[in-house]
N, C-alpha and C positions, 0 to 999 in steps of 0.2 A: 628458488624463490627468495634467497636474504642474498647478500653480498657485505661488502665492507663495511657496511653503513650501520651493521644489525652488533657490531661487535663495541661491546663496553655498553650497551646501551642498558637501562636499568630494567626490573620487571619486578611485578604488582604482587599482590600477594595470592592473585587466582593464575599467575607462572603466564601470566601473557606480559607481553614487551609494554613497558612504560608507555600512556600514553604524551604525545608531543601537547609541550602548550599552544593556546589560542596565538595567531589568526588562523592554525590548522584544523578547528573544529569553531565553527559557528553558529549558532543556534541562530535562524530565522521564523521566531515563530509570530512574526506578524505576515507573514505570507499569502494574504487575503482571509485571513483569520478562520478559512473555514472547519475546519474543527477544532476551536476552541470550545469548551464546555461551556453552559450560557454564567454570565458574568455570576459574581456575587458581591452581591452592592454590602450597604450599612445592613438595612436589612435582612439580609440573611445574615449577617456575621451575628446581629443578635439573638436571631430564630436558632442561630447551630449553637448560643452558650445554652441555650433553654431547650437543646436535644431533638428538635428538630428540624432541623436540613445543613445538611453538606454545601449547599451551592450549586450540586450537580444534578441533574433532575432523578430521582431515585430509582429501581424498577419495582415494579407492583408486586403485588402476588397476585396467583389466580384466583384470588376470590374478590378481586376490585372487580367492575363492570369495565368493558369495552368503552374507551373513550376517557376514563376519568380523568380525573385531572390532579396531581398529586402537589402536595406542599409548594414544591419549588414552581411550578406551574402557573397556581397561582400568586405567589409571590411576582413574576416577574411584571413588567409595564403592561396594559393593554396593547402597545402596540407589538408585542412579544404573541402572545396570549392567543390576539385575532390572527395572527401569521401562518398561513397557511402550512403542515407537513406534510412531508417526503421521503421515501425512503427511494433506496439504491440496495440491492443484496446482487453482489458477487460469490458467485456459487462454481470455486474453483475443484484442480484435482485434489489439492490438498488441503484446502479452507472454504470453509461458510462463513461471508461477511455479510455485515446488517450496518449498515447506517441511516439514520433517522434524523432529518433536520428541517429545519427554518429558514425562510430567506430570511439577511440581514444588509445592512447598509456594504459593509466588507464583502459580501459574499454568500455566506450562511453562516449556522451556527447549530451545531449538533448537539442534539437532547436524549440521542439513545443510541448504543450501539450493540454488538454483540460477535463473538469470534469465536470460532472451535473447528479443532480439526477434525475433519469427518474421511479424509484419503479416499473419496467416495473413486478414483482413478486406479486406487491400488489393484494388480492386476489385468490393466485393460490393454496394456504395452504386450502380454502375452498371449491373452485368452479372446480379446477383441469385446469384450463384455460387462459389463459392470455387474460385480458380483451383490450377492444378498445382503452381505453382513455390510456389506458400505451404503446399499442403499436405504439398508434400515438404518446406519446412523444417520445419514443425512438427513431423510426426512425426519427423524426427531430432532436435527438440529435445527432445521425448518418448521418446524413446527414453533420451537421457543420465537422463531423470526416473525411466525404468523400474528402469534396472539401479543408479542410488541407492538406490532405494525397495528392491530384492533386497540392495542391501549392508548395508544398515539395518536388517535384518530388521523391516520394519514390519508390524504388527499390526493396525490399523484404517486406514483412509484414503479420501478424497473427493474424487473428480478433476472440477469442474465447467466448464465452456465455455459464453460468458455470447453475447453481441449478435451476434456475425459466423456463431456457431453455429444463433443463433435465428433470424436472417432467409437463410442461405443455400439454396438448394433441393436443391444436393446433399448437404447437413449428415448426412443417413443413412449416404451412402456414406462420407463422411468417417470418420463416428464408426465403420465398421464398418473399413475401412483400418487406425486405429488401435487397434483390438481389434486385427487380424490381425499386423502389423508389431512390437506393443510390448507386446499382452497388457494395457493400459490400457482400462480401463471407463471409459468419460466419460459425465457426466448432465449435458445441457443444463438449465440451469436459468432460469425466470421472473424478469422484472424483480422482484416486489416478495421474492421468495427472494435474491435479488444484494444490494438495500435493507436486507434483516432482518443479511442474514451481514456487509455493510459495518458496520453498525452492532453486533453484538456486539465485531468485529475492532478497533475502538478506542472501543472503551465505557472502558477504563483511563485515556482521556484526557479523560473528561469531569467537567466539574470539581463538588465536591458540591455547589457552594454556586451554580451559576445558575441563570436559570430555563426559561434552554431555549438550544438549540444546532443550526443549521443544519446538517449534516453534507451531504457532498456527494463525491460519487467519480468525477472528468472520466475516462471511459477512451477507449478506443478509438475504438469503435464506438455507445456511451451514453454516458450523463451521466445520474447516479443522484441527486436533493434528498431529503433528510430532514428534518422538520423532529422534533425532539423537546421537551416538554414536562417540563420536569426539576422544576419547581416542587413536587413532592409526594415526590419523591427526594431531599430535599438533604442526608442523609446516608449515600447508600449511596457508595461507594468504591469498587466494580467492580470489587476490584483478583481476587475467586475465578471461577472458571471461569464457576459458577450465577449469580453477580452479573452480566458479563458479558450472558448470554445474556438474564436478567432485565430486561438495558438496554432489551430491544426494547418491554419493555411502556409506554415512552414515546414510543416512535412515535406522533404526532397525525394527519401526514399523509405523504405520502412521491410523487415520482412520476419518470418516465424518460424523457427526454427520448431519440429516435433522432438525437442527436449524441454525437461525440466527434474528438480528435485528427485520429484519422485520414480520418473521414467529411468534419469542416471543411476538412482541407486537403488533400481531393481536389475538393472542391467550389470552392474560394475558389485554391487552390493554395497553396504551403509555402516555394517556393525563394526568391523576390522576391515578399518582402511589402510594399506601401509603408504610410506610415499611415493613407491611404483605405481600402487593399483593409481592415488590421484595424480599422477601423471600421463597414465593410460587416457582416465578420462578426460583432463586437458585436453590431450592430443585430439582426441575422439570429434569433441566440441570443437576447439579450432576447423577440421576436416569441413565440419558442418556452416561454420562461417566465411572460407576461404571464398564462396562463389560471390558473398555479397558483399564483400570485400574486393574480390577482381573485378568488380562490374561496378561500383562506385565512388573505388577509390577515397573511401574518408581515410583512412589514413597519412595521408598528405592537409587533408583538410584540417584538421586537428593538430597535426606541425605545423603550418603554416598562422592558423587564426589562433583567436582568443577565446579557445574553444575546452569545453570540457564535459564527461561522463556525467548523467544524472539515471543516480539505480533507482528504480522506484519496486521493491519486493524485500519480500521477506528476508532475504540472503541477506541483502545489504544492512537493511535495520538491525539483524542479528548480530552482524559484524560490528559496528555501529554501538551498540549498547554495553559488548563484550570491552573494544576500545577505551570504549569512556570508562570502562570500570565500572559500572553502573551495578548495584545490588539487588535490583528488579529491572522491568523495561520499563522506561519513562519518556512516552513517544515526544514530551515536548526537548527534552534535552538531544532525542534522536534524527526527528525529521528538519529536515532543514542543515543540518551541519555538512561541514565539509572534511575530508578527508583523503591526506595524502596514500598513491600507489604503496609506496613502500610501507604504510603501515598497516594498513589490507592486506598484505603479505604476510605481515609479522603476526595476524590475529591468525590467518588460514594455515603460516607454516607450524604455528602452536597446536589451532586445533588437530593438526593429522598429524600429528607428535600424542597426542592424548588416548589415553583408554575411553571407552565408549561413555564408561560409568562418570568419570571425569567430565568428559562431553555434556551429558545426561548433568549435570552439577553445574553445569553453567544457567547462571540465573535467567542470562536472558536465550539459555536455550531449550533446556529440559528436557524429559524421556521420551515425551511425543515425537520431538522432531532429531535426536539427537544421531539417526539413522540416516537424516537428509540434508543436515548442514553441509560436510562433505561436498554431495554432489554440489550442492549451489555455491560452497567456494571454487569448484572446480569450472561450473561455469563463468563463474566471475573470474577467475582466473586466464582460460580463456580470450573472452572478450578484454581483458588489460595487455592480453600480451600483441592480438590480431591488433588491436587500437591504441597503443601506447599514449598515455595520458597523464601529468601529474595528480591531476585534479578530479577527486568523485566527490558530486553532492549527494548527499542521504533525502529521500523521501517516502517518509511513512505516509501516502496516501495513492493513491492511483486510480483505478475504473470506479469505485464507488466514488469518487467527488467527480470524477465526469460524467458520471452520470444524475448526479445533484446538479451541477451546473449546466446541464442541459435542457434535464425538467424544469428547474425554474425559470432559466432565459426565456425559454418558451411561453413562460405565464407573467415575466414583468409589464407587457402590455397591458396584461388584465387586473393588475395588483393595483390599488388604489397609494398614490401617493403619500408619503408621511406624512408629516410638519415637523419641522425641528423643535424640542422642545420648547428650547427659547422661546421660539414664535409666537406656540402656542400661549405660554405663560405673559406674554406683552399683550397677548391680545384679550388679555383676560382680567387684566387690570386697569 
């Protein structure tokens, strides 16, 4: 995994290899702006010296009512305020996500979120079942999701449960539990519906001008390739909702592998990895990619164009934050940047060089997951070596913004036009 390239080079004071200067990490975060936190004008900066509000909309406690509406809320414009909400909850093998947001001029604009791992899959690779103690975390993570989504007063919303849900056998009584418990509707959804929604959810990151882009989503329980075909789009800019979901119609080919995270490294194991065991599971992976690789040939595609990798999962982000050197995870310095192969290499060849506890001490990786990184550099590893590439873009967003941008498209028919302030204000004098 190093060569010539990795010798003299410097390294940081958490023993991973120096990161390279800009233009090899790019922060795009106007990307259609959709999760950006909602602005913070004059007025809040004054409200935050006098101790109340951040700028970010806050969470409750459970003893507000359903619906309220909290400092930052009302601070913002009426045209914020009347704006319909929405949520998105991806209910993966290894994470519970909640996003909660607003259409805006850009896109959206999110007011609430919420994330924990629940490994609700842990298991299911052997016993075919989803066991008790995963299902009772989840639904109490679901639950925190519920009475967000009642504080929020959300309007439209899509609660989907992808790989651990699709291959479990008790996934009925599952999903019928969390009806009963949290009043949440969950839709199991198909690998190539997971593929379509990944790919609207960072279609903002694709850039106008190449001619196509490997997207690719390491989770859990799956591992989702897309390949897209951009050569006939080279001026659309993705940045409106329609554009987005538009993205899909460059899908060429797409397919899903039953690996992920969690699957690898119950298979291979997570705590004591040496660099045989993650060369085993390379190999393992590559095996699993070879057919969709001889049947479509991007790897020529990818030599030839101006073409390049866009990881959208947690692997990549985590890689991504470790690179920057980053002292916590700070999704705006991380989604949107780019990132050469060989230095992807140099974070993955450090990590399985390290003790677990080491591992576990990484800021942006910690105890929870410090058993699964591993596999997910191995899939990524992987997938660089089947698709040779200089070029990865990082994207902290995926099925929950394609699924914001679906539900809302759907309803800008029925949304009542702005005014531009200006307007308003001229016509008022």
């Amino acid at each position: 995994m190093t060569g010539p390239a990795d010798k003299g080079r410097p390294v940081n004071q958490q023993g991973l290899i120096a990161k390279r200067q800009p233009p090899d990490c790019q922060t795009n975060l106007g990307a259609g702006g959709e999760t950006e936190p909602e602005k913070t004008g004059k007025k809040q900066k004054r409200r935050r010296v006098m101790g109340k509000s951040t700028g970010r909309e806050r969470s409750r406690s459970a003893s507000e009512p359903a619906g309220a509406r909290s400092h930052s809320d009302r601070a913002q414009p009426s045209r914020q305020t009347t704006a319909p909400v929405y949520a998105a909850l991806d209910l993966g093998t290894n994470n519970c996500r909640l996003l909660v947001a607003r259409p805006s001029r850009r896109g959206f604009r999110v007011v609430d979120a919420f994330s924990r791992i629940i490994r609700l899959g842990e298991g299911v690779s052997n016993s075919g079942r989803l066991s008790e103690p995963a299902m009772k975390r989840t639904i109490d993570a679901l639950q925190v999701c519920s009475k967000k989504m009642q504080r929020r007063a959300v309007r439209r919303s899509r609660l989907i449960a992808t790989q651990a849900c699709r291959v479990a056998d008790n996934a009925d009584e599952f999903i019928e539990r969390v009806r009963d418990k949290t009043g949440l509707e969950l839709e199991i959804i198909d690998q190539e519906t997971e593929a379509r929604l990944a790919v609207s959810g960072c279609a903002s990151l694709l850039e106008p001008n190449s001619t196509g882009a490997l997207v690719f989503d390491i989770g859990g329980g799956s591992s989702e390739l897309i390949w897209l075909d951009l050569r006939n789009q080279q001026e659309t800019t993705r940045n409106s909702l329609k554009d987005r979901l538009a993205a899909q119609s460059s899908i060429s080919c797409w397919t899903s592998l039953p690996i992920g995270v969690v699957t690898i490294s119950e298979k291979f194991g997570g705590h004591d990895v040496t660099p045989q065991i993650f060369e085993e599971m390379v190999l393992y992976v590559m095996d699993l990619l070879a057919g969709f690789e001889q049947k479509n040939q991007i790897a020529k595609q990818l030599a030839n164009g101006n073409a390049y990798l866009l990881g959208t999962s947690g692997t990549v982000t985590t890689l991504a934050g470790i690179y920057l050197g980053l002292h916590y995870y700070d999704r705006r310095k991380v989604d949107g940047c780019w990132l050469k192969a060989i230095d992807v290499r140099d974070v993955s060849r450090v990590l399985v060089n390290m003790s677990f506890d080491k591992r576990a001490a990484q800021p942006c990786i910690g105890t929870e997951r410090a058993d699964l990184v591993l596999g997910g550099c191995a899939i990524l590893e992987a997938i660089m070596r089947m698709w040779p590439c200089d070029r990865l873009r990082v994207a902290d967003r995926g099925l929950r913004e394609g699924i914001l941008a679906s539900l809302m498209a759907e309803d800008v028919p029925n949304q009542p036009r702005q005014r531009n302030r200006n307007q308003r204000n001229r016509r008022g004098r």
